[in-house]
C-alpha positions as CSV (number, residue, x, y, z in Angstrom):
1,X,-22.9,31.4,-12.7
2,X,-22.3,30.0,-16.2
3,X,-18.2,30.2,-17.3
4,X,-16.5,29.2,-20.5
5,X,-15.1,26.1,-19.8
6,X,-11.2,28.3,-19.7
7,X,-12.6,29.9,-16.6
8,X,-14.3,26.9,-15.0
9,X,-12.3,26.7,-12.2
10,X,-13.2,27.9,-8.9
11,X,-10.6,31.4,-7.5
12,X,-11.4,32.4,-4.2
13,X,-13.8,34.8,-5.2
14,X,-16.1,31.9,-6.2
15,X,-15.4,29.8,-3.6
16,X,-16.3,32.3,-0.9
17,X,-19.6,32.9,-3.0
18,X,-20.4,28.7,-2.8
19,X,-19.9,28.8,0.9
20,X,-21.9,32.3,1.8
21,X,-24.9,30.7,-0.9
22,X,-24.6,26.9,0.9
23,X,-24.4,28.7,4.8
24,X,-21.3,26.8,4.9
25,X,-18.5,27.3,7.3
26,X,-15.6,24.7,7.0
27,X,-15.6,22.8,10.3
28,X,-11.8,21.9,11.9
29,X,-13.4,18.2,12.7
30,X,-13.8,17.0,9.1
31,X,-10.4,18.9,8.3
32,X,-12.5,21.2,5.8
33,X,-10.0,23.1,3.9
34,X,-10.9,24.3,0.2
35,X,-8.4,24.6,-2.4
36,X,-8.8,28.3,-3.9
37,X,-6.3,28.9,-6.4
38,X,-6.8,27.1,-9.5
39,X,-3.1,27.1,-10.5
40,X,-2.6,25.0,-7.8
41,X,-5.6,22.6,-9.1
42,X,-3.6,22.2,-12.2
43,X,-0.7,21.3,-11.2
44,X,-1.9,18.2,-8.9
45,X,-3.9,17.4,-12.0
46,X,-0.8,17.3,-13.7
47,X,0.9,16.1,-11.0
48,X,-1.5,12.8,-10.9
49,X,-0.6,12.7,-14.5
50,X,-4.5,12.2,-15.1
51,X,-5.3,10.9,-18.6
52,X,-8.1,11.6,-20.9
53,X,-8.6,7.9,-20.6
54,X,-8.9,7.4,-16.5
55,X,-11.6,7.4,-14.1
56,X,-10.9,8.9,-11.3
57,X,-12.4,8.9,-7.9
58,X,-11.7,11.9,-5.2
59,X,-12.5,11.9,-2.0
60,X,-13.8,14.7,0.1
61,X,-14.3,17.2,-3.1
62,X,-15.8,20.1,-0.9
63,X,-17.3,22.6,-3.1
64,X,-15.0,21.3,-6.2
65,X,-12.2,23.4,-6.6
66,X,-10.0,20.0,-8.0
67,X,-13.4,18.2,-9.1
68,X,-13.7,20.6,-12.3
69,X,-10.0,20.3,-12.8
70,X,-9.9,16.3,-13.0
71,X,-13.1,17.1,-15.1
72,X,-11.0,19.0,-17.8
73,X,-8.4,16.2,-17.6
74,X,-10.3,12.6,-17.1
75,X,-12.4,10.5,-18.6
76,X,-15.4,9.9,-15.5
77,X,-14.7,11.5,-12.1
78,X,-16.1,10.1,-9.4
79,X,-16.8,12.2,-6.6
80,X,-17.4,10.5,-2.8
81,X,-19.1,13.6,-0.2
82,X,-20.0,12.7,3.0
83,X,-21.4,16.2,4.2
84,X,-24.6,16.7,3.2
85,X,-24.8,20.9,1.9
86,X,-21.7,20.0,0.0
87,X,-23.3,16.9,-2.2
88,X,-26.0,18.1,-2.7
89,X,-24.6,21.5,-4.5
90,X,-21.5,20.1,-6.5
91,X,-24.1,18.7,-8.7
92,X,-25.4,22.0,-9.6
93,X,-21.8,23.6,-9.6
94,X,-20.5,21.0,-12.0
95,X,-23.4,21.7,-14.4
96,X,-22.9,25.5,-14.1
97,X,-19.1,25.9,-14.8
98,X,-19.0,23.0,-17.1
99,X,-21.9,21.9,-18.2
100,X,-20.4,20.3,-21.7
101,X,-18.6,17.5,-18.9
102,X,-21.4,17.4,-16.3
103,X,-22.5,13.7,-17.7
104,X,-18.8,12.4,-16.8
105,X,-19.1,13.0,-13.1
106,X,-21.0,11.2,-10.7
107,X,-21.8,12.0,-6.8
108,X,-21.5,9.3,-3.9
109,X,-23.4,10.9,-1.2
110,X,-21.4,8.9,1.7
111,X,-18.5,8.1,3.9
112,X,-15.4,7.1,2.3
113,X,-14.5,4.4,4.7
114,X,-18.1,2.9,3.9
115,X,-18.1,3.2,0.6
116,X,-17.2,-0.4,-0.8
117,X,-18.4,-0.2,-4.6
118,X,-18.8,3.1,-7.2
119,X,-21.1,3.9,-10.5
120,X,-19.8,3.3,-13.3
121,X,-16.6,1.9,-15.1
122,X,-13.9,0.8,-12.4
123,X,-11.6,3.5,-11.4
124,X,-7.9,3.9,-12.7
125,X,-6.9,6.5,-10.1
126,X,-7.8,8.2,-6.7
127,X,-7.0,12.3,-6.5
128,X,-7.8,14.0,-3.5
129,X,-7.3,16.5,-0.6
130,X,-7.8,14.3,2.2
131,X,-8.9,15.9,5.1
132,X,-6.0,15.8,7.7
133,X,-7.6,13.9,11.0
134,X,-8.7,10.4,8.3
135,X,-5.9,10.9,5.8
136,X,-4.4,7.2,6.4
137,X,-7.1,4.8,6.9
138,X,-8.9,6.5,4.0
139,X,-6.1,6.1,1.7
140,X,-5.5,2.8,3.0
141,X,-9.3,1.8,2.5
142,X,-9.5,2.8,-0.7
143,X,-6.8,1.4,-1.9
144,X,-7.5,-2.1,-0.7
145,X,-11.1,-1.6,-1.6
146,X,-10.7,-0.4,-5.5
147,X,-7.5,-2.6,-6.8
148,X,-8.3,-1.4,-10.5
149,X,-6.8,1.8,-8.9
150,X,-3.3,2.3,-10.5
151,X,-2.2,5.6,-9.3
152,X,-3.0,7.8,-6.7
153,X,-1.8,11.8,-5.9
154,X,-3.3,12.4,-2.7
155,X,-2.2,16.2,-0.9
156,X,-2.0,15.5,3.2
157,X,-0.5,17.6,6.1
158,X,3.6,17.5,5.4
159,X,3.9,15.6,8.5
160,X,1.3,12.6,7.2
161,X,2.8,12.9,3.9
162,X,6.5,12.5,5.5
163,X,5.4,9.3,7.0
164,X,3.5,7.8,4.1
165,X,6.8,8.2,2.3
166,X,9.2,7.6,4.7
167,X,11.8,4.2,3.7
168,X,13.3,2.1,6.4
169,X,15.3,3.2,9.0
170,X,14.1,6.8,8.4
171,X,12.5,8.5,12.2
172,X,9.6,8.8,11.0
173,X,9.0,5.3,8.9
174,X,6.0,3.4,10.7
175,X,2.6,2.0,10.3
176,X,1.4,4.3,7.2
177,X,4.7,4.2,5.6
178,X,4.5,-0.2,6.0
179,X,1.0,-0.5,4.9
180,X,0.8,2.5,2.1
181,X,4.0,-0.1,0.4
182,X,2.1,-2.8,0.5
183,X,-0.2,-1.7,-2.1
184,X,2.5,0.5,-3.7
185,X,5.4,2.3,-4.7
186,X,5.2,6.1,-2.5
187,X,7.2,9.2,-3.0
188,X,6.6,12.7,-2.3
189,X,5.7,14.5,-5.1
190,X,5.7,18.4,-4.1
191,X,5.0,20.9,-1.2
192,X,2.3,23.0,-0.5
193,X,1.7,26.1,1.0
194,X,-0.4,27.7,3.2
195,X,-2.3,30.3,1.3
196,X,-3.9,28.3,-1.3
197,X,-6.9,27.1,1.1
198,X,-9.2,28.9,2.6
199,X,-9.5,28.9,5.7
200,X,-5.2,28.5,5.7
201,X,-4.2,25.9,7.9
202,X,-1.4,25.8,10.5
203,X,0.3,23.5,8.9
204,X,1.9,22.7,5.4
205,X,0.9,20.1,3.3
206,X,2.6,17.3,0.7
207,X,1.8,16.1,-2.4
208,X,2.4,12.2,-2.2
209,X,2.5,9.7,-4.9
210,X,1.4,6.2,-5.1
211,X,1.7,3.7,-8.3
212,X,0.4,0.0,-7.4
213,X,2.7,-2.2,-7.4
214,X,3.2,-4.1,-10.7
215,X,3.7,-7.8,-8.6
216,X,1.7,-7.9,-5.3
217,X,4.5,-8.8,-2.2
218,X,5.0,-12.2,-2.5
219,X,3.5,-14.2,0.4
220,X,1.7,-16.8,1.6
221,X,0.6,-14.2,4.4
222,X,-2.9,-12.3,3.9
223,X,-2.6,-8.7,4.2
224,X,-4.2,-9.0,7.4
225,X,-2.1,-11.1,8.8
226,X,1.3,-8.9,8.0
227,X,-0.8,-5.9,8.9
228,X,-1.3,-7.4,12.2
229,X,2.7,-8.2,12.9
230,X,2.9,-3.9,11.5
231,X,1.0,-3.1,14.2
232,X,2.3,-4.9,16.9
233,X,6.2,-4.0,16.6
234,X,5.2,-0.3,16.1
235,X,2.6,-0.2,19.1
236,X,6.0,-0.5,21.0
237,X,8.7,1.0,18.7
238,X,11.5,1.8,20.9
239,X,11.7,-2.3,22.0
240,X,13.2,-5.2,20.3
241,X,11.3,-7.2,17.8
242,X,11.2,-10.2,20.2
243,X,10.2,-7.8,23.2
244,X,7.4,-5.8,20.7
245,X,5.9,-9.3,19.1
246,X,5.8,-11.1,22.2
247,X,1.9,-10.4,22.5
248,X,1.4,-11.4,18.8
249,X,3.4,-14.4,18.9
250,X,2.1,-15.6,22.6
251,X,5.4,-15.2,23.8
252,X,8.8,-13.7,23.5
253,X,10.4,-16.8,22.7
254,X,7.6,-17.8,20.4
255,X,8.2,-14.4,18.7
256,X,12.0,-15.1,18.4
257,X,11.6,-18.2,16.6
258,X,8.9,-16.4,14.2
259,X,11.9,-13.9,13.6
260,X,14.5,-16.5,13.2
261,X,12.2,-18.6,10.9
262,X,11.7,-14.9,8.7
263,X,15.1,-14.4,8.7
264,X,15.3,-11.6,11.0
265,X,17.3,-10.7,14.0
266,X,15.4,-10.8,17.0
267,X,16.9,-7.8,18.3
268,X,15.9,-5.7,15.3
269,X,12.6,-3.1,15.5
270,X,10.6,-2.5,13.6
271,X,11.3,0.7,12.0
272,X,14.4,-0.8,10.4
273,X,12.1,-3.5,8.3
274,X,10.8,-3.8,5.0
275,X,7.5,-4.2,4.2
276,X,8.7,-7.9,2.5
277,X,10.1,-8.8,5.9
278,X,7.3,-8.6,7.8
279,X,5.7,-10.6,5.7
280,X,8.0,-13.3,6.3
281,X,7.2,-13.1,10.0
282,X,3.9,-13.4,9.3
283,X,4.0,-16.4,7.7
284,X,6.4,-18.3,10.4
285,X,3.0,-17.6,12.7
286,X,2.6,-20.1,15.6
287,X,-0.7,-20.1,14.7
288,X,0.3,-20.9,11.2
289,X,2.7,-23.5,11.8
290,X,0.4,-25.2,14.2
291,X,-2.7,-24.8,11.5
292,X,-0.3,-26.3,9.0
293,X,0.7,-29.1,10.8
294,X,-3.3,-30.0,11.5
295,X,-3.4,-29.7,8.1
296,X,-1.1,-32.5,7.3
297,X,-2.1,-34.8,9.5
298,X,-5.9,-34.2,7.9
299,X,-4.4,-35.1,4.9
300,X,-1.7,-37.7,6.1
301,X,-2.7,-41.7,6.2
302,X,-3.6,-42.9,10.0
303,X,-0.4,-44.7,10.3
304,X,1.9,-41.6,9.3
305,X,-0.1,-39.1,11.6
306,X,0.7,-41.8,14.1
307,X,4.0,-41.6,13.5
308,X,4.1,-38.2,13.0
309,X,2.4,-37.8,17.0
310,X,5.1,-40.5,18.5
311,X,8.4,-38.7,17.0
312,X,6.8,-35.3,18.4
313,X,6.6,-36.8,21.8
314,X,9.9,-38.0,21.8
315,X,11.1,-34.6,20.8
């Protein structure tokens, strides 16, 4: 199945071929859709902006349809499998179509959300066709698990890649679109069809961008912590801040003080806020003010933490 490396990528000829050889039949509940038109490989590598200098790591490379593309373009690629007849042929089909490159790729035989380190030099960018039904927390993991990552393309269902996207005060702005800002700056970066996978899907998908961000948000907060304020005023969207964070905060009064401490209007929801304003919620904590103030008094001498005790119980 040897090529010259200008016809190394897979058409749907080939790709068909893979699958009958393997006995493989792409299941709906890994979200197994292979990419089979290598124009459209090109232009996310081009998209992705992939330099001969990167290392890239893709997730979920099926039978390799965009692996041999990054191949052509990247430095290392990095390839992460968790079905089993799949890793164990891209190998094979690496060496076969482009067998000048095959000792730049490497294969991580596992999940993606369990995957915590990688062979090799750290990675400069993540490229992949995430499978629909994991699309978030794997982007999410990765990118909080690999910070040498720089730039990301990933291609999701349009409606994943909306939200990823989405700025305040849009409908669809939420959890993704919070905690994908966090780690960077995201934009949609193309559309595409139907008809380039095989099997087609019901859906379209989106080509979405993500550059880390240069500065990190500035807080005191750890990304947990702000994660965990994301979460609670979107698990109930439609109330008030002070109504949605009264669980977080251990009350709805103890969640409008957090929000007047941040600088925010209790009576805002989330979907309106910026990924820099729930981090300043997250630090005006209860827990945090009451850790800080056990903190000073640690650090206070007896007779000021005295002090400190009396003028409280005046209060």
């Amino acid at each position: 199945m040897s090529s010259p490396a200008s016809d190394a990528l897979l058409g749907p000829a080939d790709i068909r071929e893979l699958a009958e050889a393997l006995g493989v039949r792409p299941t709906k509940q890994r979200g197994q859709n292979f990419v089979i038109d290598a124009n459209t490989v090109r232009r996310i590598v081009r998209t992705a902006g992939v330099r001969p200098d990167d290392v890239v790591v893709e997730v979920g490379p099926g039978l390799g349809s965009l692996t041999l593309g990054l191949l052509e373009a990247a430095d290392r690629v990095v390839a992460v499998e968790i079905d089993d007849a799949l890793a164990g042929a891209l190998p094979a089909t690496i060496a076969a179509r482009m067998p000048q490159r095959a000792e730049r790729f490497s294969l991580v035989h596992r999940d993606a959300m369990q995957v915590t380190e990688l062979p090799g030099p750290a990675p400069t960018a993540l490229v992949a066709n995430l499978p629909y039904n994991v699309a978030v927390p794997v982007l999410l993991h990765m990118l909080e698990t690999f910070p040498t990552i720089e730039r990301t393309l990933v291609m999701v269902q349009a409606e994943v890649a909306d939200r990823l996207a989405a700025p305040p005060g849009s409908k669809v702005y939420g959890v993704p679109s919070v905690k994908a800002n966090w780690h960077a700056e995201v934009k949609r970066a193309g559309s595409i069809g139907r008809n380039v996978f095989w099997p087609a899907p019901n859906v379209d998908s989106g080509l979405v961008s993500l550059v880390r961000r240069a500065e990190p948000v500035r807080t005191t907060a750890s990304r947990r912590e702000v994660f965990a304020v994301v979460d609670a005023a979107f698990a109930q969207r439609r109330k008030t801040l002070r109504a949605a964070l009264s669980g977080w905060a251990g009350s709805a009064p103890a969640a409008e003080a957090a929000l007047v401490a941040a600088g925010v209007s209790p009576q805002a929801r989330g979907e309106s806020l910026t990924v820099e304003e729930f981090a300043r919620i997250a630090e005006a904590a209860p827990e945090r003010g009451a850790q800080q103030t056990q903190q000073t008094r640690r650090t206070q001498p007896a007779g000021a933490a005295r002090r400190a005790r009396r003028s409280e119980e005046q209060q």
